[in-house]
One Martini backbone bead per residue (centre of mass of N, CA, C, O) as a GRO file, in nm:
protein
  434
    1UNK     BB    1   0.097   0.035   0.023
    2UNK     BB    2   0.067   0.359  -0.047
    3UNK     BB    3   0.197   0.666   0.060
    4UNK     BB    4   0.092   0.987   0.202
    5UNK     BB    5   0.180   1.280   0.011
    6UNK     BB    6   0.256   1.587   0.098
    7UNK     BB    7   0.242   1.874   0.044
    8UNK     BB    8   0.425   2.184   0.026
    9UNK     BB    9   0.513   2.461   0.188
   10UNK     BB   10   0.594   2.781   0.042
   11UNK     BB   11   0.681   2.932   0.317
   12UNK     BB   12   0.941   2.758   0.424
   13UNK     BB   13   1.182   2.885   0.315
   14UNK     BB   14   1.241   3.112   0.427
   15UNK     BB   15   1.298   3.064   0.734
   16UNK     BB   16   1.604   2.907   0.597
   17UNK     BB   17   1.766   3.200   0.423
   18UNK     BB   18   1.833   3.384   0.676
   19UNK     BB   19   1.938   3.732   0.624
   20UNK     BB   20   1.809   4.018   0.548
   21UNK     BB   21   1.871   4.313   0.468
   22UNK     BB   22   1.725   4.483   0.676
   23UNK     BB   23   1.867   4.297   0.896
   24UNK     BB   24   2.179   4.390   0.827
   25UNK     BB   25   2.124   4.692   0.867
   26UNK     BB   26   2.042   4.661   1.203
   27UNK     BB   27   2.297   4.554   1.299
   28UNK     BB   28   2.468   4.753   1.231
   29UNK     BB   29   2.382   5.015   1.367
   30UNK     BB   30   2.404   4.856   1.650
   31UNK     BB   31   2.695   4.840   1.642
   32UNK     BB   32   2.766   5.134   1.580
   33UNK     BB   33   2.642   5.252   1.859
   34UNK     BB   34   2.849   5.067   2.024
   35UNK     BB   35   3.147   5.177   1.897
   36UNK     BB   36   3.116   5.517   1.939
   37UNK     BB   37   3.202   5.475   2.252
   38UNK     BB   38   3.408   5.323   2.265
   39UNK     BB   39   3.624   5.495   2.071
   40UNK     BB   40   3.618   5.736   2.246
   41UNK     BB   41   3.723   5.633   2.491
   42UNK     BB   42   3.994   5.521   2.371
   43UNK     BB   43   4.079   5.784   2.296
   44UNK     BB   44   4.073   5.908   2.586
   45UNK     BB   45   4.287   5.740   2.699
   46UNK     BB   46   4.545   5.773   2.491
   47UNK     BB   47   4.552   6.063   2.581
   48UNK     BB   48   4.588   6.056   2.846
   49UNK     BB   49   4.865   5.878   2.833
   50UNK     BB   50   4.985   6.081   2.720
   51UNK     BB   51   5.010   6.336   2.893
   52UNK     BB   52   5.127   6.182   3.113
   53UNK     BB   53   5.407   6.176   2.989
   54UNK     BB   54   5.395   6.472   2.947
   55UNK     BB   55   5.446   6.520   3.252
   56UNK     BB   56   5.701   6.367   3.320
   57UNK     BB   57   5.875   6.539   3.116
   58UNK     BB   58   5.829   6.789   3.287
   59UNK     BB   59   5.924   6.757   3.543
   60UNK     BB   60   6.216   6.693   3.424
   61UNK     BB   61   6.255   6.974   3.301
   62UNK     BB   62   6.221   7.124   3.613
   63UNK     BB   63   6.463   6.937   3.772
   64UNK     BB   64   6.699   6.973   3.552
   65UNK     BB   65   6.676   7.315   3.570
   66UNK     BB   66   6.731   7.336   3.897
   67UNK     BB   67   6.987   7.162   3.886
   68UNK     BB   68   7.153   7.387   3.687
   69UNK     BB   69   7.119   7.614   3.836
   70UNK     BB   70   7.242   7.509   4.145
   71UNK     BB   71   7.526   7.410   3.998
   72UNK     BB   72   7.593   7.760   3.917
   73UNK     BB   73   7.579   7.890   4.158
   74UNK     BB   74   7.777   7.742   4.333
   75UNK     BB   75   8.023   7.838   4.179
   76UNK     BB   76   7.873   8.119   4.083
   77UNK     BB   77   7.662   8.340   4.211
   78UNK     BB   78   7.687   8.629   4.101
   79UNK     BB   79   7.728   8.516   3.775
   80UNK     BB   80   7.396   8.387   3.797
   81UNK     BB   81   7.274   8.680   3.913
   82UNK     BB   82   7.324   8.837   3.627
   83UNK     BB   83   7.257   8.621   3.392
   84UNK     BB   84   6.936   8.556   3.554
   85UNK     BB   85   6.803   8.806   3.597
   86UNK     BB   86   6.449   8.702   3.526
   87UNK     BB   87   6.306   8.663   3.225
   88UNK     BB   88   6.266   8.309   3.068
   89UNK     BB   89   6.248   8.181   2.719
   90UNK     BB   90   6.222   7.810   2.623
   91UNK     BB   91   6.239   7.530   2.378
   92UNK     BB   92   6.153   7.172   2.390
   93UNK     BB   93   6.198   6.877   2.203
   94UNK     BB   94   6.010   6.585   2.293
   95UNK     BB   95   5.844   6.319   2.109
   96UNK     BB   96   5.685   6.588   1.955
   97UNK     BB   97   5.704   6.778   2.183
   98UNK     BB   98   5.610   7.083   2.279
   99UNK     BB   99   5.828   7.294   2.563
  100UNK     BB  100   5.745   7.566   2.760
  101UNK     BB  101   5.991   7.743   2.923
  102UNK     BB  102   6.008   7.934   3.248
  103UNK     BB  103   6.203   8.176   3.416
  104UNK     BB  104   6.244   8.313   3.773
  105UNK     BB  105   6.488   8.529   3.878
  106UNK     BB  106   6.507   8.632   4.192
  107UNK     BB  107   6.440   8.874   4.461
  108UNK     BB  108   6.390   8.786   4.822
  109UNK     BB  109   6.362   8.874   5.149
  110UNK     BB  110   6.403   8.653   5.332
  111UNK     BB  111   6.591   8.739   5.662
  112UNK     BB  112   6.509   8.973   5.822
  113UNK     BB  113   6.514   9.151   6.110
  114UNK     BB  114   6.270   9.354   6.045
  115UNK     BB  115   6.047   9.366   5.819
  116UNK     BB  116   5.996   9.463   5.531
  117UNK     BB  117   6.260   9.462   5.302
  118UNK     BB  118   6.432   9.561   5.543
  119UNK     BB  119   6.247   9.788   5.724
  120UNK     BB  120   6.416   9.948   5.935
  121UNK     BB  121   6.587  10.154   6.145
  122UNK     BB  122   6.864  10.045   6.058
  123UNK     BB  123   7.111   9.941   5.766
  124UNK     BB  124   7.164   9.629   5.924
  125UNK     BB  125   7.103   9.316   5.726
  126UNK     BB  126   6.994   8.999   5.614
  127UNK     BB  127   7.027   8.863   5.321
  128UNK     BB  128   6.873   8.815   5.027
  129UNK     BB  129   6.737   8.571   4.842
  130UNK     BB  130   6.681   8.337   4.585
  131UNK     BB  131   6.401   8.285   4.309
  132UNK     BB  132   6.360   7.998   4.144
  133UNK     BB  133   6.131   7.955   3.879
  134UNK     BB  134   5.958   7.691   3.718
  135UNK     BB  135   5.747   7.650   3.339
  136UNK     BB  136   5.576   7.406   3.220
  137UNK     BB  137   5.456   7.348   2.894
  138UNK     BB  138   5.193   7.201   2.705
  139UNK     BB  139   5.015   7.058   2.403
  140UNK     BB  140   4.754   6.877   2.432
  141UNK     BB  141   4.476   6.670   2.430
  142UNK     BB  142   4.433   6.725   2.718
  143UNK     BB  143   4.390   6.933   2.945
  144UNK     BB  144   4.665   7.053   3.089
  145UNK     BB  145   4.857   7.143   3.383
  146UNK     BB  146   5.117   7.270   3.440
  147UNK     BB  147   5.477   7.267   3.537
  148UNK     BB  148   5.607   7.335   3.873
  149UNK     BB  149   5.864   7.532   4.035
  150UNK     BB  150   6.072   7.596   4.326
  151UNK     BB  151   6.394   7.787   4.444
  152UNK     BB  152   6.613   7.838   4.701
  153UNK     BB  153   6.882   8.057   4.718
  154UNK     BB  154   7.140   8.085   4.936
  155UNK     BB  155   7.409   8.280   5.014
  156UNK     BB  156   7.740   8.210   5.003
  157UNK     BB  157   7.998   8.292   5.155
  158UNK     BB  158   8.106   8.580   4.985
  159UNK     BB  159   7.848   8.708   4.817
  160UNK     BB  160   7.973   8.955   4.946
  161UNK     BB  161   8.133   9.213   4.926
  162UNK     BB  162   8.331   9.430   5.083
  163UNK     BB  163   8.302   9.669   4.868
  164UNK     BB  164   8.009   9.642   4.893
  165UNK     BB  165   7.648   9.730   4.834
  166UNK     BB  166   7.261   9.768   4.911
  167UNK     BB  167   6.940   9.809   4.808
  168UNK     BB  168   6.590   9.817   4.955
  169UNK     BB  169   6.259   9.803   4.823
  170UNK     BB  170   5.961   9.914   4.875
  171UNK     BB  171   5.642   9.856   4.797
  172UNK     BB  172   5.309  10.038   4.860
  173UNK     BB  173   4.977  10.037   4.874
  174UNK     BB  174   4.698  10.201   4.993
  175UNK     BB  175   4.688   9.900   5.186
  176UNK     BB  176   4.997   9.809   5.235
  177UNK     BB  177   5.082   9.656   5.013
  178UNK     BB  178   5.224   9.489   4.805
  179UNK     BB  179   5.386   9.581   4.520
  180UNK     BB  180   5.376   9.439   4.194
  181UNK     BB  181   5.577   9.518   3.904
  182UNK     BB  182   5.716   9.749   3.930
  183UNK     BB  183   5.951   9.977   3.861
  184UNK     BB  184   6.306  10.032   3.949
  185UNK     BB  185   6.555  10.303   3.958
  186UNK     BB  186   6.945  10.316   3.961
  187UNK     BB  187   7.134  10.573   4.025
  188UNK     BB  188   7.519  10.727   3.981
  189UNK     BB  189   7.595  10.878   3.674
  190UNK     BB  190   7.739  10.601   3.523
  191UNK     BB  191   7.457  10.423   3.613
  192UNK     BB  192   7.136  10.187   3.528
  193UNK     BB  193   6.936  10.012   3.728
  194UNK     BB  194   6.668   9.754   3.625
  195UNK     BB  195   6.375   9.665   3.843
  196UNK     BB  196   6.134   9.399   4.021
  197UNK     BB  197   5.918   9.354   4.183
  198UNK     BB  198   5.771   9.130   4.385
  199UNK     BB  199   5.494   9.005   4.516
  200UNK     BB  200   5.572   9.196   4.788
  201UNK     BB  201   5.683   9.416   4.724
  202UNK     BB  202   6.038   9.403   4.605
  203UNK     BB  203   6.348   9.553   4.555
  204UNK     BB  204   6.692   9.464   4.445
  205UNK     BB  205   7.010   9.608   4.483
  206UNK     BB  206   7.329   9.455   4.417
  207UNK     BB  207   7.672   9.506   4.406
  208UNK     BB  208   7.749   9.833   4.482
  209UNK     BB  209   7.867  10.083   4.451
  210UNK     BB  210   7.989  10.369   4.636
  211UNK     BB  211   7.776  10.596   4.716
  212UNK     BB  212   7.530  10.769   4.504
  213UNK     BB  213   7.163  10.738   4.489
  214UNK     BB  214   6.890  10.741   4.262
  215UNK     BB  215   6.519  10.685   4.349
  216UNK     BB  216   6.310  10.562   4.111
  217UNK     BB  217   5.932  10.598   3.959
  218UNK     BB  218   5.874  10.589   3.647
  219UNK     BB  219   5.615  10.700   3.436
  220UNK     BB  220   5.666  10.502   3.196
  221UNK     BB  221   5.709  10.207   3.373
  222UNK     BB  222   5.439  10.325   3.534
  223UNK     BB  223   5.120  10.365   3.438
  224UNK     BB  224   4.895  10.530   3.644
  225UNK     BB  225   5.081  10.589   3.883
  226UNK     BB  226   5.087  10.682   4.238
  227UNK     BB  227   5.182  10.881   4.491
  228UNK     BB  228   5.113  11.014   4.807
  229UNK     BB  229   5.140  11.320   4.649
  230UNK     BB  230   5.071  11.263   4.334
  231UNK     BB  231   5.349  11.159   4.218
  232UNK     BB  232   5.439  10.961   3.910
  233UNK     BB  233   5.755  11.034   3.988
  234UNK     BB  234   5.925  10.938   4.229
  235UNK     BB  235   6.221  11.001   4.437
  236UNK     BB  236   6.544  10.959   4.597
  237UNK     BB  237   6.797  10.987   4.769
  238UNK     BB  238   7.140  10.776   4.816
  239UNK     BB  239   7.317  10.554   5.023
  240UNK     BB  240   7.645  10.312   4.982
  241UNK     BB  241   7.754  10.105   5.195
  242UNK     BB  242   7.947   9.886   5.353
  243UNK     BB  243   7.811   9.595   5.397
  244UNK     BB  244   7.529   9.738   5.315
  245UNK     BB  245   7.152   9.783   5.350
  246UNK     BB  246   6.970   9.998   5.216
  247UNK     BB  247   6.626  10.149   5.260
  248UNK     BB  248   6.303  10.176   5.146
  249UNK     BB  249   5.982  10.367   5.071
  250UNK     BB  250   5.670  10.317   4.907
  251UNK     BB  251   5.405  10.480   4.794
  252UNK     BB  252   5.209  10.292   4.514
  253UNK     BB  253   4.967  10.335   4.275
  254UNK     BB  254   4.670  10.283   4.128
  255UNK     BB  255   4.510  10.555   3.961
  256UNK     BB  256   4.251  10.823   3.960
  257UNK     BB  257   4.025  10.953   3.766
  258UNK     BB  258   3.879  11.287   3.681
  259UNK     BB  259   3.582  11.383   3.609
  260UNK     BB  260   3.322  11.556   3.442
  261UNK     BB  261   2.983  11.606   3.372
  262UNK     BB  262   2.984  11.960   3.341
  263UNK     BB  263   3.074  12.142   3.051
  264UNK     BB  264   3.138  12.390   3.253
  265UNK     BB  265   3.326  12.251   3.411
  266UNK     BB  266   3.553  12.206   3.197
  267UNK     BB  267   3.599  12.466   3.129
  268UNK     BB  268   3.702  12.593   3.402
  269UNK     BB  269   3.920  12.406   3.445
  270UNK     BB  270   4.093  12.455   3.176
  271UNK     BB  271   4.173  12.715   3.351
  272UNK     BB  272   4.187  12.643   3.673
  273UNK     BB  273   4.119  12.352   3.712
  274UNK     BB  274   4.166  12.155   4.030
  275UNK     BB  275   4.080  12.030   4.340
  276UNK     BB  276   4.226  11.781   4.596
  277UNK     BB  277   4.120  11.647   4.890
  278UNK     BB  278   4.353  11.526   5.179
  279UNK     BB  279   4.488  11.500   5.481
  280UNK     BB  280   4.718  11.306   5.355
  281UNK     BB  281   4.826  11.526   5.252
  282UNK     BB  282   5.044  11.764   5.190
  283UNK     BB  283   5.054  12.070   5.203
  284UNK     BB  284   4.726  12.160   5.289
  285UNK     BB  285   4.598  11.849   5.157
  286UNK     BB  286   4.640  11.941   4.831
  287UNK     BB  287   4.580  11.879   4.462
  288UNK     BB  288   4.689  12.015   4.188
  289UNK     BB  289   4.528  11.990   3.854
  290UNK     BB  290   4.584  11.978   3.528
  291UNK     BB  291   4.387  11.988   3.212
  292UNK     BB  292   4.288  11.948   2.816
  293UNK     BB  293   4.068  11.761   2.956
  294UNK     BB  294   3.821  11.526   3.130
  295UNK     BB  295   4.133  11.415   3.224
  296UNK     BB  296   4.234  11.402   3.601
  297UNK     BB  297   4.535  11.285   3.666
  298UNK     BB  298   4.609  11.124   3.888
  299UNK     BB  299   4.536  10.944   4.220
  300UNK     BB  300   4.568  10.858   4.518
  301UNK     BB  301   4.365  10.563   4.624
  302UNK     BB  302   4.225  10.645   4.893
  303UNK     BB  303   3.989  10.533   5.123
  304UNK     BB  304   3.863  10.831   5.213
  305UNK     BB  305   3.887  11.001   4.982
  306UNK     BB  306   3.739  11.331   4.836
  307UNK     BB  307   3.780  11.625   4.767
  308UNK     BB  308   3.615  11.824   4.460
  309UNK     BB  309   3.717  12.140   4.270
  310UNK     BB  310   3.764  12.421   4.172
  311UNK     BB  311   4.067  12.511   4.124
  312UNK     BB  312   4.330  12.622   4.343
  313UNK     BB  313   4.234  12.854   4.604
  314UNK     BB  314   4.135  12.675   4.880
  315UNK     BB  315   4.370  12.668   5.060
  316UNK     BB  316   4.561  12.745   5.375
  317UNK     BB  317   4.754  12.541   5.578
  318UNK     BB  318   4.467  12.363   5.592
  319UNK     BB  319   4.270  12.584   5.543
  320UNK     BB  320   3.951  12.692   5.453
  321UNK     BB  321   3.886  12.953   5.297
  322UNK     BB  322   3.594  12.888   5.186
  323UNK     BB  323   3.320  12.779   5.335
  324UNK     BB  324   3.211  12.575   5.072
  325UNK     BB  325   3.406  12.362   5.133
  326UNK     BB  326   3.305  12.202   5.365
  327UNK     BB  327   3.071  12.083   5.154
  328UNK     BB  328   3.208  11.919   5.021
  329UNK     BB  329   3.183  11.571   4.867
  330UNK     BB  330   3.282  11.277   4.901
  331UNK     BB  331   3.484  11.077   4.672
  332UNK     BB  332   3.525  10.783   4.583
  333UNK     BB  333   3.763  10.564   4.545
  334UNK     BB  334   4.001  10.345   4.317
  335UNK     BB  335   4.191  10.150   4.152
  336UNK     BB  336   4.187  10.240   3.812
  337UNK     BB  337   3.962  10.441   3.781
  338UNK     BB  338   3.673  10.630   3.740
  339UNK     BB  339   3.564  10.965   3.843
  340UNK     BB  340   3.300  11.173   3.903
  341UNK     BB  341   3.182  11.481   3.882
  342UNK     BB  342   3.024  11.815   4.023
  343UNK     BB  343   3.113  12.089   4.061
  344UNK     BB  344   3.093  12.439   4.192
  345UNK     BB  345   3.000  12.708   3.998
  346UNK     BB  346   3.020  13.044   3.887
  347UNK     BB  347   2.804  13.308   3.761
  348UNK     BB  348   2.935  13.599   3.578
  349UNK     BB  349   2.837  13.926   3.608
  350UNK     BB  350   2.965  14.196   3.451
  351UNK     BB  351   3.078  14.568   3.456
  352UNK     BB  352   3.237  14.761   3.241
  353UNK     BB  353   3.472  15.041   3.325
  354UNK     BB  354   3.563  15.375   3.194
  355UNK     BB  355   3.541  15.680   3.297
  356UNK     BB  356   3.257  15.542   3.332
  357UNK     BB  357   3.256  15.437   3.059
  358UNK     BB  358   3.229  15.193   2.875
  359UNK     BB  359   3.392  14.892   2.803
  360UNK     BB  360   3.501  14.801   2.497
  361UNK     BB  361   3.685  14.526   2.408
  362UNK     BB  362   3.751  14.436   2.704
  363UNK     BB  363   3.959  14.222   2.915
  364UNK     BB  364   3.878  13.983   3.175
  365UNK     BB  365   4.014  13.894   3.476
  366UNK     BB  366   4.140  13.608   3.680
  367UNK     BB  367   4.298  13.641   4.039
  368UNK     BB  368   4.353  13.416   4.240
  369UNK     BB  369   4.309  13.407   4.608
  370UNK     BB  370   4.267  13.275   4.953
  371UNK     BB  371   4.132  13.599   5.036
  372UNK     BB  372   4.005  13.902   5.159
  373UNK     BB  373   4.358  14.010   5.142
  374UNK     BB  374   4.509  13.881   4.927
  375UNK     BB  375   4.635  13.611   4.925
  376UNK     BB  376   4.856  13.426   4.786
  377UNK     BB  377   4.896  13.152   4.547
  378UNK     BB  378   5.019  12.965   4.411
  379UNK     BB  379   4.827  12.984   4.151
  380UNK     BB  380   4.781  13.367   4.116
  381UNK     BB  381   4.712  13.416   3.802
  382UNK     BB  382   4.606  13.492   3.526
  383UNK     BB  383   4.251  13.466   3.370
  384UNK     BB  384   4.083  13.465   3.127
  385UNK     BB  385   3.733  13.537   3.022
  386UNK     BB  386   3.724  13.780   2.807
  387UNK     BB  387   3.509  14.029   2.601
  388UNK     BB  388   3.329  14.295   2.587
  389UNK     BB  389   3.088  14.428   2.508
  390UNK     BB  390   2.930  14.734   2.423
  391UNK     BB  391   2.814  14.744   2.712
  392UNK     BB  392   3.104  14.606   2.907
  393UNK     BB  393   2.999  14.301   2.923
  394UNK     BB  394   2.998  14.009   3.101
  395UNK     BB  395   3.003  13.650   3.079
  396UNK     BB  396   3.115  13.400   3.321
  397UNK     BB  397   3.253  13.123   3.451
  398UNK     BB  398   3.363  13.057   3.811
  399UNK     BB  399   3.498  12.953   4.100
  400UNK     BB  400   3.479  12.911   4.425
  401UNK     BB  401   3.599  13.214   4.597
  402UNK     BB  402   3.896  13.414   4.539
  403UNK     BB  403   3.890  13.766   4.356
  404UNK     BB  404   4.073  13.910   4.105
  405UNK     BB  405   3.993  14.192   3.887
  406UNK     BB  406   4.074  14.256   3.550
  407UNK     BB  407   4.137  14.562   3.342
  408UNK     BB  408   4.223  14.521   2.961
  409UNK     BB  409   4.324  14.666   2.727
  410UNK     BB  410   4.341  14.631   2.422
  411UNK     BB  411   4.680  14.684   2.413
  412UNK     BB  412   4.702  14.537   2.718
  413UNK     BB  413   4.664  14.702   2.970
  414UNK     BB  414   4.649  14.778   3.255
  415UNK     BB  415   4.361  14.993   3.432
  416UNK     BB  416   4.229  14.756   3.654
  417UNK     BB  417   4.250  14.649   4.006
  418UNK     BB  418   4.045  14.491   4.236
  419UNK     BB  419   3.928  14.364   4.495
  420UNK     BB  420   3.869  14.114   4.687
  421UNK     BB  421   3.632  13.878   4.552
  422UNK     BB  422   3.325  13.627   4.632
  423UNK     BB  423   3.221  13.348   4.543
  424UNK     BB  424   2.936  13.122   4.636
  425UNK     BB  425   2.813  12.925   4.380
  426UNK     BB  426   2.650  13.137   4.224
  427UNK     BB  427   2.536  13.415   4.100
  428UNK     BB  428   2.684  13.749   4.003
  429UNK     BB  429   2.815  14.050   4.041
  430UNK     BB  430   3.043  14.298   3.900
  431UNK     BB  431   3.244  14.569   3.918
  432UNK     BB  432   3.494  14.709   3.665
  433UNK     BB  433   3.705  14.970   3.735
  434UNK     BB  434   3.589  15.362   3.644
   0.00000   0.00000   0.00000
């Protein structure tokens, strides 16, 4: 009896005939989404590594540069301190990359007897240290920092000649701190060296012969600062004995400028000045300030601020000459900034005569006095205000305080000096002449 054969079915060869097109393209996808952080990782592993290496490099070539200073130093100290007193830049290529090495040479405070930069009552101090500083940088796949490193050098017994002598100079900001990076120069007619503070505000100049030096902080060197009788340009002079430290101190910071707000006061200013003042400054309290824009100063950055006026002449021996001087209010200050100001200026009108009868095209000046007994003032010049109208008069702004005010001819003769009179911050009128 023959058996009974089924027929095939159609669809049973697909599912035995593999993966079709849609699924290995699937597959593909899953592949790469899981690959391509994997990739990632691996890339930043390898980049890790290499850094690490290079970090590695950098230790050993700061290692190396403190390792031949010190060797250096130790043979002729003072020849390793003129030939390298400084910063210096130089680069080195291991293994494909590029390392960028910076050394900075200082003299440090050391071990001074007492006081900052070794500023005692005494002129014999203990020397102060070198401190080499070591800075190596380099371009990595993964952001690295560089690699740091200092060593301090102590003079050895006999590295200070016996003919020779040292000056030490502090600098310090209007808060008492040590001012870093001022540029300081000595001179001694001869010979001219120029160094630079340490982060304590404190510079250095050793191996000095004996005599006379003049010690400056020259505002070409350190732009915008101003010490505290505000001037940019501080000087000293001193002298260097045998086998000893003189000492010197410096307040110096970066200075504040002043603006006016008011365009009829910067008028004024232009022809008259500024004057600031605070109690810390010398001769009067007050700095008189002059410039042909509107911006006066620098000013040292005192902490308990200015008052600030029109004009030159209201103080004297520190007592203010003019009431509303008192009223003047205090405007805070602070160091590299620039502060507005509205000073109060009074407008006069004059009326000038000659013989009785109109002055015209005669010019009106004013000359600044302490009082009104007419006390000359350090700046007590005459000040053009202007030319009289066909009827005499002439109007102008000038700053409140004492004035003497003169009436000049047409060819230049002066005419007639008035007394001392008083603007007092408002309108005022004045007749002027015969």
């Amino acid at each position: 009896m023959r058996g009974i054969v089924f027929p095939k079915k159609r669809g049973s060869r697909v599912a035995n005939d593999g993966f079709t097109v849609v699924g290995v393209l699937i597959a593909a996808s899953i592949l790469m989404v899981a690959l391509i952080p994997a990739s990632q990782l691996l890339e930043k592993t390898l980049g890790v590594s290499a850094n690490n290496r290079s970090r590695v490099t950098a230790a050993s070539i700061v290692t190396s540069t403190l390792d031949l200073d010190r060797t250096l130093a130790a043979s002729n100290f003072t020849q390793f301190v003129n030939a390298n007193l400084g910063t210096t830049s130089t680069t080195e290529v291991v293994n494909g990359s590029t390392y960028t090495i910076t050394s900075l040479v200082a003299w440090s405070s050391g071990t001074f007897s007492s006081g900052s930069c070794g500023t005692t009552s005494s002129k014999t101090y203990n020397q102060p240290v070198i401190e080499v500083s070591v800075h190596v940088a380099w371009t990595g796949t993964v952001p690295s920092p560089p690699q740091f490193s200092n060593e301090i050098l102590t003079p050895p017994v006999g590295a200070y000649s016996s003919t020779t002598g040292n000056i030490s100079i502090g600098i310090f900001n209007a808060l008492g701190e040590g001012s870093p990076g001022v540029s300081v120069v000595a001179t001694n007619g001869t010979s001219t060296i120029t160094t630079v503070t340490d982060q304590n505000g404190c510079a250095f100049f050793p191996f000095l012969q004996v005599g006379s030096y003049t010690i400056s902080l020259p505002s070409s060197l350190n732009p915008g600062f101003v010490d505290n009788t505000n001037n940019p340009s501080p000087s000293t002079s001193t002298g260097v004995t045998l086998g000893n430290t003189t000492s010197l101190q410096f307040q110096y910071d970066k200075g504040t400028l002043i603006s006016l707000s008011d365009p009829i006061a910067q008028t004024v200013a232009s022809k008259f000045g500024i004057a600031v003042g605070n109690s810390a400054l010398p001769i009067g309290g007050a700095s008189i300030l002059n410039g042909n824009s509107n911006s006066f100063g620098p000013v040292f950055p005192f902490s308990s601020g200015y008052q600030v006026w029109l004009g030159s002449c209201y103080s004297l021996s520190g007592i203010p000459q003019f009431p509303q001087l008192s009223q003047v209010p205090i405007t805070s200050v602070s160091p590299g900034s620039t502060v507005s100001v509205a000073p109060t200026y009074t407008t006069a009108t004059f009326t000038a005569t000659s013989g009785g009868l109109p002055a015209s095209g005669y010019t009106i000046s004013a000359i600044p006095v302490a009082d009104s007994t007419g006390t000359s003032c350090s700046n007590s010049t005459a000040v053009p205000l202007g030319v009289t109208d066909s009827s005499g008069a002439l109007s102008a702004p000038i700053p409140i305080g004492y004035f003497e005010f003169q009436l000049i001819e047409p060819s230049g003769s002066v005419a007639s000096t008035s007394t001392p009179m008083a603007s007092n911050g408002g309108a005022a009128s004045y007749a002027v002449g015969n």
